[in-house]
Structures are given as C-alpha cells and as structure tokens.
MIMI-858854 format. One record per residue: residue number from 1; y, z, x of N, C-alpha, C, O in turn. Coordinates in steps of 0.2 Angstrom, whole numbers, plus 5000, padded with zeros to 4 digits. Layout:
N
i:n.v:n.w:n.u:ca.v:ca.w:ca.u:c.v:c.w:c.u:o.v:o.w:o.u
NUM:Y:Z:X:Y:Z:X:Y:Z:X:Y:Z:X
...
This chain:
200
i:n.v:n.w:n.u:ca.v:ca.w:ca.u:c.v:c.w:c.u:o.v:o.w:o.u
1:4996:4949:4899:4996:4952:4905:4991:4948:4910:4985:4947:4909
2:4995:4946:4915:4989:4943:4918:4992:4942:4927:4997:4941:4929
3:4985:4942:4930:4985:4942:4938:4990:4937:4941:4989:4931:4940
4:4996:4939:4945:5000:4935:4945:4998:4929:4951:5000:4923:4951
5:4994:4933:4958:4995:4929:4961:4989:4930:4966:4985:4935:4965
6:4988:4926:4971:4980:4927:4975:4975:4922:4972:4976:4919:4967
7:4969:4923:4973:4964:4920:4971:4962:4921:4965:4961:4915:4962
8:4962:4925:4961:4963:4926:4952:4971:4925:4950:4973:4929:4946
9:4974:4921:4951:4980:4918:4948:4978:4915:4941:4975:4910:4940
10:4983:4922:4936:4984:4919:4930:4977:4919:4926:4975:4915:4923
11:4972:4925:4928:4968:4927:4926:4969:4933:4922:4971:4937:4925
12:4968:4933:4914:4971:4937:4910:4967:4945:4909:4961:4945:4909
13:4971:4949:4909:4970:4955:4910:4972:4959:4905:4978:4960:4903
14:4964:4965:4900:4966:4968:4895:4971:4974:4894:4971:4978:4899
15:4974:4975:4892:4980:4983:4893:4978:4987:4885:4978:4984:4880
16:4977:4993:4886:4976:4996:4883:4980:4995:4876:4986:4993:4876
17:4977:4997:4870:4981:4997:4867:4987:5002:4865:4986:5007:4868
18:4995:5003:4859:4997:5010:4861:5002:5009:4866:5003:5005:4871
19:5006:5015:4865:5012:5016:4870:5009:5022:4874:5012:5027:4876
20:5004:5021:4875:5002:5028:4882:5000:5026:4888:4998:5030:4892
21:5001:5020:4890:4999:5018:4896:5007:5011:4896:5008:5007:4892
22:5009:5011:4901:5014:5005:4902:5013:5000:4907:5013:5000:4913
23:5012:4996:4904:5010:4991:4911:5015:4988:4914:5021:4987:4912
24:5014:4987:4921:5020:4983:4927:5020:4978:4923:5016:4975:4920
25:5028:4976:4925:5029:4969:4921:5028:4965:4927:5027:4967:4932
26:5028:4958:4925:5026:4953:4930:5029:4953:4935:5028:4953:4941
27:5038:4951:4932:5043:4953:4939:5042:4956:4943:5042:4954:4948
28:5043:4963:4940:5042:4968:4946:5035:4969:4950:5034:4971:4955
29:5031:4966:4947:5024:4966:4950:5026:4960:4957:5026:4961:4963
30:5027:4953:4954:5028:4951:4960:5033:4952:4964:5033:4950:4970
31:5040:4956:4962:5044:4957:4966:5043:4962:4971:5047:4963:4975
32:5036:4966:4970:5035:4971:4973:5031:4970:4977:5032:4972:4983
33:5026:4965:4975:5020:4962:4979:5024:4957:4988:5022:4957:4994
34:5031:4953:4984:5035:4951:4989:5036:4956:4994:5038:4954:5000
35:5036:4963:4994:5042:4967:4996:5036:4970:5002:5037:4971:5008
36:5028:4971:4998:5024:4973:5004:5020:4967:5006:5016:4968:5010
37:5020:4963:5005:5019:4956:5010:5011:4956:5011:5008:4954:5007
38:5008:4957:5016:5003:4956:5018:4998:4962:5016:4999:4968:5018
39:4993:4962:5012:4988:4967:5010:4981:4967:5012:4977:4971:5010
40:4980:4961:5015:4975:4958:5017:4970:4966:5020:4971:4971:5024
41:4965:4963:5017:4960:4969:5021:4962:4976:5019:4958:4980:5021
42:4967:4979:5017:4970:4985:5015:4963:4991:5010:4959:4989:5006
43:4964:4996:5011:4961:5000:5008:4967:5003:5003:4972:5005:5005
44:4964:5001:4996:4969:5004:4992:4969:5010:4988:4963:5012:4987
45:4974:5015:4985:4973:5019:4982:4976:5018:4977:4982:5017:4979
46:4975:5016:4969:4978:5016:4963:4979:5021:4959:4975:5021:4954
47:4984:5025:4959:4983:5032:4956:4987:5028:4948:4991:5023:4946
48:4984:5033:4944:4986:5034:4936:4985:5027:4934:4990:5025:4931
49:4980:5022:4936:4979:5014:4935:4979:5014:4930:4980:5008:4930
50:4978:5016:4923:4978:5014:4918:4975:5006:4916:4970:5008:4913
51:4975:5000:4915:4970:4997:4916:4968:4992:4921:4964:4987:4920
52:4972:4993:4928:4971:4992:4936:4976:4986:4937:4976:4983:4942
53:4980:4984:4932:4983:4979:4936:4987:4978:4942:4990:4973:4944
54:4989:4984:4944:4992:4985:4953:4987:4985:4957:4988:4982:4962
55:4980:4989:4957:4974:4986:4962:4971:4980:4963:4969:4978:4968
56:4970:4978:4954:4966:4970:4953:4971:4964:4955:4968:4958:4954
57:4979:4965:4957:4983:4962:4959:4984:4964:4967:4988:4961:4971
58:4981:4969:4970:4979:4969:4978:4972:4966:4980:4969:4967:4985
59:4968:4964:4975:4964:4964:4977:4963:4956:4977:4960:4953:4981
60:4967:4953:4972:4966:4945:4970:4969:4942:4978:4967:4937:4981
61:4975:4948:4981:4980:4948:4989:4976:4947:4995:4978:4944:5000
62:4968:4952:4994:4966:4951:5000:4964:4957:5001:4960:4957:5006
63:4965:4963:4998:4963:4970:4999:4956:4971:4998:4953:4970:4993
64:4954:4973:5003:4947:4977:5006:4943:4981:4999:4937:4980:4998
65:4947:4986:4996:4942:4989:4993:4949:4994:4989:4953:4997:4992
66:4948:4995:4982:4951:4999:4978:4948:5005:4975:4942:5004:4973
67:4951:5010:4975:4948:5014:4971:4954:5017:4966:4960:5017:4967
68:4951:5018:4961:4955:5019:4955:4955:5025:4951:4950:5029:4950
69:4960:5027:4949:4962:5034:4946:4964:5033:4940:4969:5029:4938
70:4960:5037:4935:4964:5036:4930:4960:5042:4925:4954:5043:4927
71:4964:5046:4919:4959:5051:4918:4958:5048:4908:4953:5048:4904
72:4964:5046:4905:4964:5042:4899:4960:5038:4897:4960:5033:4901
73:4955:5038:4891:4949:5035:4890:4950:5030:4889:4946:5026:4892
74:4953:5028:4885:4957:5022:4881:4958:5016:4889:4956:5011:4890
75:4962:5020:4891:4962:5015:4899:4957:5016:4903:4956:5010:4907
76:4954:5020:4904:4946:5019:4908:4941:5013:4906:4939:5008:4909
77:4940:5015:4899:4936:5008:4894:4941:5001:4896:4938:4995:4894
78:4947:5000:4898:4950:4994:4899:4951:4993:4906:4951:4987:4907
79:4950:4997:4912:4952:4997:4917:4943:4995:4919:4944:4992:4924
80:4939:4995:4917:4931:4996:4918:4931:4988:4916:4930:4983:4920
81:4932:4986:4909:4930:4980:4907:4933:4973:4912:4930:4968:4914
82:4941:4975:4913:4944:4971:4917:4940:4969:4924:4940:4964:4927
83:4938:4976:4926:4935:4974:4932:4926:4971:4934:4922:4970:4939
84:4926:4972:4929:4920:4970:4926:4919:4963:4924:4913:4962:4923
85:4923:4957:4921:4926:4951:4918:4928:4948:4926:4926:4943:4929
86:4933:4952:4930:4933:4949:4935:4930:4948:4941:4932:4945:4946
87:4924:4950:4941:4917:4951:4945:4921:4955:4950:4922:4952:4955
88:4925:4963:4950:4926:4966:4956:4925:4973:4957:4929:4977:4960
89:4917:4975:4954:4916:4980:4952:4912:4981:4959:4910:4987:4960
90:4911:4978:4963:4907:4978:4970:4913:4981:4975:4911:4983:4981
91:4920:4980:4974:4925:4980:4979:4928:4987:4975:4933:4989:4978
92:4928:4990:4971:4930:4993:4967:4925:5001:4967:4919:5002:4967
93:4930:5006:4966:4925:5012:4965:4932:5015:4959:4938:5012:4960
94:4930:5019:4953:4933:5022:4947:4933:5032:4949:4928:5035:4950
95:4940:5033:4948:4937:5039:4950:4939:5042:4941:4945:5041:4941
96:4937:5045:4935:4941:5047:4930:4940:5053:4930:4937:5058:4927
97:4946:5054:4935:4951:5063:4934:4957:5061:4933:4959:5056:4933
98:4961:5066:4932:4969:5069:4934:4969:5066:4940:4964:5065:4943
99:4975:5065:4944:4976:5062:4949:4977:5070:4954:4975:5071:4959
100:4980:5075:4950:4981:5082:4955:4974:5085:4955:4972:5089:4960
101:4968:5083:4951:4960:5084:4953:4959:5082:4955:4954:5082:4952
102:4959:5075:4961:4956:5070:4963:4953:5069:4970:4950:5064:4972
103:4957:5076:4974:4956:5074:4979:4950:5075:4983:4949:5073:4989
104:4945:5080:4980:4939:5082:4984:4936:5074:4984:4932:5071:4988
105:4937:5069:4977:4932:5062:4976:4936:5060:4980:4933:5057:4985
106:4942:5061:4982:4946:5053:4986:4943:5054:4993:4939:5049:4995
107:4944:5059:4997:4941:5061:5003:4937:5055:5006:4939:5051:5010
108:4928:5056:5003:4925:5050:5006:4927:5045:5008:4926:5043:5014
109:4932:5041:5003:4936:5035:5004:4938:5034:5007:4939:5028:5009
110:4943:5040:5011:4950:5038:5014:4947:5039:5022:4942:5042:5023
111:4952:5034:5027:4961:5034:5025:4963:5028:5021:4961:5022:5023
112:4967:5029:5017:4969:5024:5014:4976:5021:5016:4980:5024:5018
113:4977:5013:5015:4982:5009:5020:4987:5009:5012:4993:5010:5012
114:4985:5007:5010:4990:5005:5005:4991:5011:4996:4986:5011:4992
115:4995:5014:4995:4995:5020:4987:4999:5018:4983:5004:5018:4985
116:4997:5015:4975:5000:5013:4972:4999:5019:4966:4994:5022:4964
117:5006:5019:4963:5007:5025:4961:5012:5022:4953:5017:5019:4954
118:5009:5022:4948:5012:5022:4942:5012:5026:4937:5010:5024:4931
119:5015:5033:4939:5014:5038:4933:5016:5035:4926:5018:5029:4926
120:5016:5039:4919:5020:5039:4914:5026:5045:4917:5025:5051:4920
121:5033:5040:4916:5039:5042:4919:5042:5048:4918:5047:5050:4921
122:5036:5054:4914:5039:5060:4913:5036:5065:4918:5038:5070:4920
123:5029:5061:4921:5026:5067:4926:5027:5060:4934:5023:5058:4938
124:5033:5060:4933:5033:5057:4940:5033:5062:4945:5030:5061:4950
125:5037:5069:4944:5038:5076:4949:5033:5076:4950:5032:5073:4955
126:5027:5078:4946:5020:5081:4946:5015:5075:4951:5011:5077:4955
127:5018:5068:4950:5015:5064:4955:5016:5064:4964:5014:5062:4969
128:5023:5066:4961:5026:5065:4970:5024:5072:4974:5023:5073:4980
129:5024:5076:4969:5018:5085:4972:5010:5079:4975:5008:5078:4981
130:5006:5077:4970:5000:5075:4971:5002:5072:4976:5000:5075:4981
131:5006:5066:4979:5006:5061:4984:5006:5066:4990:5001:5064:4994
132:5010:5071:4992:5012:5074:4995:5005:5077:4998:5003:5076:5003
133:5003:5081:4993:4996:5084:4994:4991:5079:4995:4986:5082:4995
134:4991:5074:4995:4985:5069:4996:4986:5067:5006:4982:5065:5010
135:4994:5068:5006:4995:5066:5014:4995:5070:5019:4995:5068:5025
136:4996:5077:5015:4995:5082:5021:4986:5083:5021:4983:5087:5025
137:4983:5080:5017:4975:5084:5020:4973:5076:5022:4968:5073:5022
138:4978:5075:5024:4976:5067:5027:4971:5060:5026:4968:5057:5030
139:4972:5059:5019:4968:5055:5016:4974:5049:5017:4974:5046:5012
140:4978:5047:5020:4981:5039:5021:4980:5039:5029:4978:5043:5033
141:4981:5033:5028:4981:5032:5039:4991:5032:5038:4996:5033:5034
142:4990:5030:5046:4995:5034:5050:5002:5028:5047:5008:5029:5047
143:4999:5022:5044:5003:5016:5043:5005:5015:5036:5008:5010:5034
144:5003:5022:5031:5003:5019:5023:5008:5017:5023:5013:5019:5026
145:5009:5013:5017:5014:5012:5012:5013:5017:5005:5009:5016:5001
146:5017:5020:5005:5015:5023:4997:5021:5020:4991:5027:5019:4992
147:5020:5019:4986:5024:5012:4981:5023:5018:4978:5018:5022:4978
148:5030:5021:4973:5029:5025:4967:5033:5022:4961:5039:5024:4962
149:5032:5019:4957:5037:5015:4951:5039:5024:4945:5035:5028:4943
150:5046:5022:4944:5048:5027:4940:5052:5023:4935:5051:5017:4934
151:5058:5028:4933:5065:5026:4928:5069:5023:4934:5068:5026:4939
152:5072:5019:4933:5077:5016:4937:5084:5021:4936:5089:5019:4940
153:5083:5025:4932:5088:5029:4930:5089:5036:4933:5093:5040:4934
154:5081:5037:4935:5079:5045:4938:5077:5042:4942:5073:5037:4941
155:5079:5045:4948:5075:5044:4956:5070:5049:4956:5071:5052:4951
156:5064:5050:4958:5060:5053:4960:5064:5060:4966:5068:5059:4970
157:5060:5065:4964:5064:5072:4967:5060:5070:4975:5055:5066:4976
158:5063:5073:4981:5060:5072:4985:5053:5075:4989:5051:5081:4986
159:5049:5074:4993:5043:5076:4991:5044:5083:4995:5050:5084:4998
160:5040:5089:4996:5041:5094:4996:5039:5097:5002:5039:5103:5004
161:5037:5091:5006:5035:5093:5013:5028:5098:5013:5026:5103:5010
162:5025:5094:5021:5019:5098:5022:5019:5103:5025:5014:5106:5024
163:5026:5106:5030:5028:5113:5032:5027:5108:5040:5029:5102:5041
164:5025:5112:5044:5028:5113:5052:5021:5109:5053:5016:5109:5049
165:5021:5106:5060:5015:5101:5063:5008:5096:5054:5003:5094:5054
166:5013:5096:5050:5009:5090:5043:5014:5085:5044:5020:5085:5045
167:5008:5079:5042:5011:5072:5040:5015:5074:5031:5013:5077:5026
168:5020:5071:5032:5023:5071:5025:5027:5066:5023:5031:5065:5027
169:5028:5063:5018:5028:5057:5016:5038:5058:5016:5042:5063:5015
170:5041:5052:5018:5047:5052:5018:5050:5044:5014:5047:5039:5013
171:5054:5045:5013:5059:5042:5007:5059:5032:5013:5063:5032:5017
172:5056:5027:5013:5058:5021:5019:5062:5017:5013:5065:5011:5015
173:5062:5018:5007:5066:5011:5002:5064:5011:4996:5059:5015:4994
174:5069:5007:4992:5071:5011:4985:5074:5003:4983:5077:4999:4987
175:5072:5002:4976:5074:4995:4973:5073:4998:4966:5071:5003:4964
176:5075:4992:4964:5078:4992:4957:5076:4986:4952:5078:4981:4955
177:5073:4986:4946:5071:4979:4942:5072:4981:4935:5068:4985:4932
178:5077:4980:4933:5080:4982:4927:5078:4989:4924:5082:4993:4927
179:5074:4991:4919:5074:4998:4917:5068:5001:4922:5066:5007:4921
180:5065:4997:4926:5061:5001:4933:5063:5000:4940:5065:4995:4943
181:5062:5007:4942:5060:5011:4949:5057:5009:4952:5052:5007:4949
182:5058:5008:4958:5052:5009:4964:5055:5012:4970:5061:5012:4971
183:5049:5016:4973:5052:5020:4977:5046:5021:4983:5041:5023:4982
184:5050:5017:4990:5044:5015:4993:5043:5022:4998:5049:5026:4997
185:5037:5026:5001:5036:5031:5006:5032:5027:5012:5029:5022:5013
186:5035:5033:5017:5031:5032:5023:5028:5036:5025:5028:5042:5022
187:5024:5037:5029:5022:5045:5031:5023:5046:5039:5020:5043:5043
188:5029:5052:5040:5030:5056:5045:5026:5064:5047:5022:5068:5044
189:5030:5065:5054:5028:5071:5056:5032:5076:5054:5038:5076:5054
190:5028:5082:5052:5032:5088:5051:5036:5089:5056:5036:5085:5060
191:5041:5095:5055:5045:5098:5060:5043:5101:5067:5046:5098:5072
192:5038:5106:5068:5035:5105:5072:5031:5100:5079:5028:5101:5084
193:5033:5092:5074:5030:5087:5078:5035:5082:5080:5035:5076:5082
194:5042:5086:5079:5049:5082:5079:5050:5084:5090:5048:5088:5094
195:5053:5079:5091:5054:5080:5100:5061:5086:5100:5066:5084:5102
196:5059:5090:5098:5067:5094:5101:5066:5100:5097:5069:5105:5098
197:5061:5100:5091:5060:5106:5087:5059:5112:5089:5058:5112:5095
198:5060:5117:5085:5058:5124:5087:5052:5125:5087:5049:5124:5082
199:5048:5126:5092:5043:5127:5093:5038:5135:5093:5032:5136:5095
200:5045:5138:5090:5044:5148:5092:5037:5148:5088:5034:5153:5088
C-alpha cells in the first residue's frame, strides 16, 4: 500500500495486519481523489482511519491538517507509526474513540472542509447516524464534502435528518469501483430553512 500521489508519491504505508481493517485500493483511492479535485489547504476529518491512508493521501494533496479517528488498537499502533515515518505527526492530531463517541474531541477542531469516512461495511448505518450528528451540531463548514465508501452492492440508508431549521447532510453523488461504494454528501438546510416551508 502506498501514497498514490502529491508530494509523498509511492511512499509506502503499513496496514494493519488481519481482515479487521480494509484498506482503499489504490484505484478507488485515485479515482476518488480525481472525483474531489482540489484539497489544498482543507481541514480534514478521517473517520474510522484505520491506518490513515485516506488523510495521509489528503495530506500528501495539500490538506491543511487531519484528524484522525480510529478506536482499534491494532490500527492506532499503524496509523501512529505511518505518521510518524512520514514526518506528519505536526499536521496530524489522533483522536482513539468510536467515531459515535468523538464528538465532544472533534469540536475544538472543527469546521471541517473535507470527511472521509471508511467504515467496516457492516456499520455503515451506524456511520451515516454519526455523520449526521457530526452536521447538525455543526462541526463541517458550510462547503463540506463528505466521502463515505460502502458495498457497492448496499447503498448506504439515507441520512436521518437534522429536523426543522438544521444543516443536514444530503445524497450530491454515488460511483462505483468494482466491489466498492462511494457515496458523496453535501450539507443542506433543514425544512424550516427551505423558501416556501411551513413555518407554523
């Protein structure tokens, strides 16, 4: 596995050992990186990083600063060395919870421009609850992109809404790379914030 592209190109990178963590294939890594384009300067959020290669591949891009999520020890200890080998432990903060416990650490950090989201494809629901809840107490800026990779087979359920006048993440694009998902968000205004809404 190794840094596909940016200033660390083809700088190799450890992955945990073990099927409990899956790492982005290179394809989809650059097909993805193609897809958001400019990252430059970006505030990133890396949830369930497992051993960072979607932040340390935003950051090779030009991204301002990652924080990383990951609560598995096994990938913390790889996720820590990776970033530590590629001298980017100054641009980097580690946060080791649950990503559904993470929000009081994320706060300080945010808003965040750029959420890179790579569950294990069985708690993708449970992730797209966390994303949700990450956007309504307002830790992304007004422009994120949120990236969530799944089964290309299961779509990710929709997110569950912030309720009336909350920002809430909405569905902008959906691609496909052989047996993986991606499913890009935007964040919109609740119902309340729509021109024509009920406003009783």
């Amino acid at each position: 596995m190794r840094v596909v592209a940016g200033r660390l190109r083809g700088r190799a990178l450890k992955a945990p050992a073990g099927d409990a963590t899956r790492p982005t294939g290179a394809r989809v890594k650059e097909a993805l990186f193609s897809i958001l384009s400019d990252v430059s300067d970006a505030r990133v959020l890396d949830l369930y990083s497992g051993s960072g290669a979607l932040g340390i591949e935003a950051l090779s891009r030009g991204a301002a600063r990652v924080v990383f999520v990951e609560a598995a020890r096994p990938a913390l200890a790889c996720l820590r060395q990776n970033l530590e080998t590629l001298a980017l432990t100054q641009q980097s903060q580690i946060v080791p919870l649950r990503v559904e416990s993470a929000l009081k650490q994320l706060a300080p950090s945010a808003p965040f421009d750029l959420v890179l989201c790579d569950p294990p494809w069985r708690d993708v629901p449970t992730a797209v609850a966390a994303l949700e809840a990450l956007a309504t107490a307002g830790l992304f800026s007004a422009a994120v992109r949120v990236v969530l990779e799944h089964s290309a087979r299961t779509p990710p359920p929709p997110p569950p809404g912030g309720g009336p006048g909350k920002n809430s993440l909405f569905v902008a694009d959906q691609r496909s790379w052989g047996d993986t998902g991606v499913t890009l968000f935007g964040l919109g205004p609740g119902p309340a914030d729509v021109p024509g809404a009920n406003r009783a």
